[in-house]
N, C-alpha and C positions, 0 to 999 in steps of 0.2 A: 405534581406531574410525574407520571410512573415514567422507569427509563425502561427500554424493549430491548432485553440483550440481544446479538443475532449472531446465530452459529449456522454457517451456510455449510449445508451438506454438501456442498460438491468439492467442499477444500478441507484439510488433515483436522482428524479430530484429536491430533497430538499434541495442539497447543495448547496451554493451560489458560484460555483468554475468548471470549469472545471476538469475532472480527467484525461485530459494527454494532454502536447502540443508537437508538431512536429514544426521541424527548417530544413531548407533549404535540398542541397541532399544529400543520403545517410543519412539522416536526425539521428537527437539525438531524443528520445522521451523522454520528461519530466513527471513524473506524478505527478499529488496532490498526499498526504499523504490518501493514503489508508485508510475507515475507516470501524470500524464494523458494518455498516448502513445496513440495510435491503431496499428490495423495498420501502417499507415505508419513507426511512429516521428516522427509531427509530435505535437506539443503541440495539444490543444482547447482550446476554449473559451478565447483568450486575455482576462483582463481580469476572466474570470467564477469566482470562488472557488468556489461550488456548484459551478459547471460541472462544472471541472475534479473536486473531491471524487465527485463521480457517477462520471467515469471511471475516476479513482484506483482508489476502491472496487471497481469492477465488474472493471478490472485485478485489483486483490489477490486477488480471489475466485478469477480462472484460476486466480493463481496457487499459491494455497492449494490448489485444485482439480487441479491436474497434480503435485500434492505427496501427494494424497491427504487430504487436510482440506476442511473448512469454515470458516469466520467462527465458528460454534461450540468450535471446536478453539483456536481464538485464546486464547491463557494472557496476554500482554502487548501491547499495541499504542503505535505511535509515532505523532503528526500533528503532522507540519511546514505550518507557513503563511509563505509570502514575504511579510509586512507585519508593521506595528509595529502596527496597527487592532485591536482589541482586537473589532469588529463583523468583521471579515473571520474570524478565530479562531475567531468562534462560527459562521458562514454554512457554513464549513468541518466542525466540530465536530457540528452541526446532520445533515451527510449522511451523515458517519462512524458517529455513534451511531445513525443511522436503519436503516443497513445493518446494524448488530449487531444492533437488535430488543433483545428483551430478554437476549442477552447481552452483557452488563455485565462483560468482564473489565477487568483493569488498563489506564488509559492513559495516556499523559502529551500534551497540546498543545502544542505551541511557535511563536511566531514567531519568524521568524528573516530576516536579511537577506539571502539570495537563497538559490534551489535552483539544482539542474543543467542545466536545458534553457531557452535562451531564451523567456520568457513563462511559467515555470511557477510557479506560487502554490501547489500542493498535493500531499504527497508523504505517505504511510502505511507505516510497516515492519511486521510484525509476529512475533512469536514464538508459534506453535502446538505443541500436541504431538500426534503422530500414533498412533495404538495399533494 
């Protein structure tokens, strides 16, 4: 079963990563961890945990979106936060589940002591299925 790397042109082709792979039929879509990168590839909103969760979000949706899904489609989700702040978690948490509305699938939160990009506090992976 071949995997279908996916590089969504309307998000930075600075990353060294695919942002979603597809697997066999009925396919699973896997995404990279979401990041607050701009067309640029610069990190937003340094400093600002929503901030960054808005773009996150808005990112995953491309990328979900040149995968052929939705945030609907979303079966598991991951949220990383750069801090030990248990208010930062939730500032973050707050934009994520706002963006899902009322779907409600699986997620897990985490903080964690640092992401990949200088300045970055908020990263979302997630596992969709595509039909």
């Amino acid at each position: 079963m071949p995997v279908e790397l996916v590089r969504a042109d309307a998000l930075s082709e600075q990353v060294p990563y695919a942002y979603a792979a597809v697997v066999g039929p009925g396919s699973l879509v896997f995404t990279a961890g979401a990041c607050p990168l701009d067309d640029h590839g610069a990190v937003v909103a340094p400093g600002d945990v929503a901030g960054q969760a808005q773009r996150v979000m808005a990112n995953l949706v491309t990328a979900l979106a040149a995968s052929g899904c939705t945030l609907a489609d979303v079966a598991k989700s991951t949220v990383y936060v750069a801090s030990h702040e248990r208010a930062d978690l939730v500032a973050a948490w707050q934009v994520v589940r706002a963006a899902f509305g009322d779907h409600d699938a699986p997620s897990t939160l985490l903080g964690v002591a640092a992401l990949g990009y200088a300045d970055q506090l908020v990263e979302v992976e997630a596992v969709a299925a595509r039909s």
